[in-house]
MDAnalysis code that builds the backbone (N, CA, C; Angstrom):
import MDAnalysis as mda
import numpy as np

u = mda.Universe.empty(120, n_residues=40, atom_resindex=np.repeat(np.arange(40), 3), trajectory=True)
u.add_TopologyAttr("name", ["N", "CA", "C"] * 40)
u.add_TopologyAttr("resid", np.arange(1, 41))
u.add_TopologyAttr("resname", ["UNK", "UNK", "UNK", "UNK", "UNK", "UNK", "UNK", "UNK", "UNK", "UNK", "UNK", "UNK", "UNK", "UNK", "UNK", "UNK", "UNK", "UNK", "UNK", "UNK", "UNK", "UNK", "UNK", "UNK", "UNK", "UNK", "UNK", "UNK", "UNK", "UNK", "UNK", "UNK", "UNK", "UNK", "UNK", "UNK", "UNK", "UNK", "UNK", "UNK"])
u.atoms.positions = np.array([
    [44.138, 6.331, -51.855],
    [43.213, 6.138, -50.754],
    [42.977, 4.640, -50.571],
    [43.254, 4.305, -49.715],
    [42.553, 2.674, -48.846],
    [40.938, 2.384, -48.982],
    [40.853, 1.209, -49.362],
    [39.389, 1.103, -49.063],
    [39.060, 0.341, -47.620],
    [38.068, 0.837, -46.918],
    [37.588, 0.700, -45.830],
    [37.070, -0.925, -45.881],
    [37.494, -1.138, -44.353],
    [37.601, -2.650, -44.329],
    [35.431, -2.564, -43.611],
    [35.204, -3.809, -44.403],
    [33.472, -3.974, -43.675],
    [33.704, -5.357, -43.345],
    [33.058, -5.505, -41.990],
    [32.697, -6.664, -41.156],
    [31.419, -6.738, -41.189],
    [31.106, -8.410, -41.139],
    [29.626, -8.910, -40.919],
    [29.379, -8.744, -39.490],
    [27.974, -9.270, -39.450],
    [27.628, -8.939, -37.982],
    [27.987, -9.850, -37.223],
    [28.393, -11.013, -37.593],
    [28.559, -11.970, -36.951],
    [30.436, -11.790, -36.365],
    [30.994, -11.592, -37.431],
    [32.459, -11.090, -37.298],
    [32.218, -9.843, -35.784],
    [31.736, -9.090, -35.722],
    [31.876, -8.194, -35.098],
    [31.059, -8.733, -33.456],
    [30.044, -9.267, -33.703],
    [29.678, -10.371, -32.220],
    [30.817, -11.107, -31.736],
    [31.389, -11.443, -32.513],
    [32.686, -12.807, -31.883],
    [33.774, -11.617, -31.547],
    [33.994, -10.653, -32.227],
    [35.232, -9.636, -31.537],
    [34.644, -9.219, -30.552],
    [33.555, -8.566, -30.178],
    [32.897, -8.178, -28.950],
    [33.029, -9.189, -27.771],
    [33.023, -10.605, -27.984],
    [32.687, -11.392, -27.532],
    [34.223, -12.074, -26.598],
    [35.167, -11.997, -27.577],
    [36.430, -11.839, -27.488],
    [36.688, -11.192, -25.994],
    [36.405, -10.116, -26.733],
    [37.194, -8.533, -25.469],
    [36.377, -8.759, -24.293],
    [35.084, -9.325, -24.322],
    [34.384, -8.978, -23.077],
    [34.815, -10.513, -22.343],
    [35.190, -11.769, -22.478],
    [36.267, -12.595, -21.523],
    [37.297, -11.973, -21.117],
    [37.476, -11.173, -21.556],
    [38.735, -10.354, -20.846],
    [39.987, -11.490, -20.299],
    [40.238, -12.176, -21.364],
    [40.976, -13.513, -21.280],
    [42.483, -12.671, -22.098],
    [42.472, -11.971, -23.029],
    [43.743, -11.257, -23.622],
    [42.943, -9.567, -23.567],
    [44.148, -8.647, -23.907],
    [44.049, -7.602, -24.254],
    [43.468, -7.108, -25.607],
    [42.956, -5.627, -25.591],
    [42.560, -5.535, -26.715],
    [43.723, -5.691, -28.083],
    [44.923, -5.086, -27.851],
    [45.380, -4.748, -28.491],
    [45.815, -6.411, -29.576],
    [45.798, -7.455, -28.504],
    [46.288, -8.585, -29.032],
    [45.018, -9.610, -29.910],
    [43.679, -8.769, -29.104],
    [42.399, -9.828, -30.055],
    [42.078, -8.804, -31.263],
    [42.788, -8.013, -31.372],
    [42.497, -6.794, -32.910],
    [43.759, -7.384, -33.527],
    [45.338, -7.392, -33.360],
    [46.146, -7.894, -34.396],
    [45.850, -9.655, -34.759],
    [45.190, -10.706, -34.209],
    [44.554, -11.699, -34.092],
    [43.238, -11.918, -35.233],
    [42.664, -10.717, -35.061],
    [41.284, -10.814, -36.140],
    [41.817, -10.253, -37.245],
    [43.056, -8.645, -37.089],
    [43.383, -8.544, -38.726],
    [42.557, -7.725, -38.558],
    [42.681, -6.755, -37.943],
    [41.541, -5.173, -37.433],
    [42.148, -4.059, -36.630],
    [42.176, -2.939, -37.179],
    [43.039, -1.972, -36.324],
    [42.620, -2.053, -35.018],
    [43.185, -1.562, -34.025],
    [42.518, -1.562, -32.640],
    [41.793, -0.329, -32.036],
    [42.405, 0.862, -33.218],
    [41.803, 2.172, -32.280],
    [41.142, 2.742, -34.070],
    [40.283, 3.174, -34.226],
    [39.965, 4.003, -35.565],
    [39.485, 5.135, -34.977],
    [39.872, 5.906, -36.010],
    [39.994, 7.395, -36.411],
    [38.649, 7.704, -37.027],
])
């Protein structure tokens, strides 16, 4: 079994922050941070 990846809050403001410039795709600011793009 994998252990589950945890982000700070701050990590997760700047990915939000990312996607909502809508400057790249999601798929390219998730392989970029080193974060799946879709979870299960």
């Amino acid at each position: 079994m994998t252990k589950r990846q945890t982000f700070t809050a701050d990590f997760k403001r700047e990915a939000v922050r990312l996607l909502q410039t809508g400057a790249k795709p999601a798929a390219v600011v998730a392989r970029e941070l080193g974060i799946p793009r879709n979870r299960s």
